[in-house]
ZAMARGU-4260 file (C-alpha; in steps of 0.2 Angstrom, whole numbers, plus 5000, padded with zeros to 4 digits):
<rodrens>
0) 5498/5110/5086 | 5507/5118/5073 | 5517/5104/5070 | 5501/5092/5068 | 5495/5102/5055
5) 5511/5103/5044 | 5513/5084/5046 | 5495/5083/5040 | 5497/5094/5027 | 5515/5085/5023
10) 5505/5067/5022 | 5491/5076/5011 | 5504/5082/4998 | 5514/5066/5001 | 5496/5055/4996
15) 5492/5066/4980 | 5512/5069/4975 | 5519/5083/4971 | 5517/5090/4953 | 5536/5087/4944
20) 5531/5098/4929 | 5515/5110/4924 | 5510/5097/4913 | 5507/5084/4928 | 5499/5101/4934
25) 5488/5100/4920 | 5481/5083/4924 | 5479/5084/4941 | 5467/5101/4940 | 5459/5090/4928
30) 5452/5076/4940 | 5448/5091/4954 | 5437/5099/4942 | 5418/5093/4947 | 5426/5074/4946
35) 5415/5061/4958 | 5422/5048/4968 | 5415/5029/4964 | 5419/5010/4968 | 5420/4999/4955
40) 5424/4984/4954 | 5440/4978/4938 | 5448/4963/4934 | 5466/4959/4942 | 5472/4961/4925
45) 5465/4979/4920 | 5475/4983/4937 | 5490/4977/4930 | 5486/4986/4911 | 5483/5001/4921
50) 5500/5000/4930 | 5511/4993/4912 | 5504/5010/4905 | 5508/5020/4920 | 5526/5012/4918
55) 5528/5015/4902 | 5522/5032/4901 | 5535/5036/4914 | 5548/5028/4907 | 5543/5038/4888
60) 5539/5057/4897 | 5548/5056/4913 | 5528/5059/4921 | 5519/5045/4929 | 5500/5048/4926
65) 5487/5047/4938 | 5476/5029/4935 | 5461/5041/4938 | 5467/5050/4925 | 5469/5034/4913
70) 5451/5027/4917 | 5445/5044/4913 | 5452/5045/4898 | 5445/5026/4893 | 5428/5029/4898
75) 5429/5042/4887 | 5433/5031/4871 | 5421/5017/4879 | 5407/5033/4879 | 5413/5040/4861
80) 5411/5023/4854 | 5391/5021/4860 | 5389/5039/4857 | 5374/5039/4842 | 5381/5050/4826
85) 5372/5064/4821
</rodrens>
């Protein structure tokens, strides 16, 4: 049973990756915190956006970042854009 658990937990650590610096750290704390899981639906080529960034970022920082992470951060500008200005 023990040994269950461990390849459980190994799969589990193996899914979300284990963080390379605290930075990563930093990032994926972030999507924990009070984040909700939806389906949406995106073009073939926002995938493939999504994954160039990824790439690129990984080849500048060494870090991959999470796509979560990358559609976070573009609903925020989408959001920042509509946002009315006081």
């Amino acid at each position: 049973m023990l040994k269950r658990n461990s390849t459980r937990q190994a799969k589990s650590h193996k899914k979300k990756g284990s963080p390379a610096t605290s930075k990563e750290s930093v990032t994926e704390a972030s999507l924990d915190k009070q984040s909700v899981k939806v389906t949406l639906y995106v073009r073939p080529d926002q995938i493939i956006g999504i994954e160039t960034i990824q790439l690129q970022e990984r080849k500048r920082t060494g870090i991959r970042p999470d796509k979560s992470a990358l559609v976070q951060e573009a609903l925020d500008l989408l959001i920042s854009k509509y946002e009315p200005h006081h």
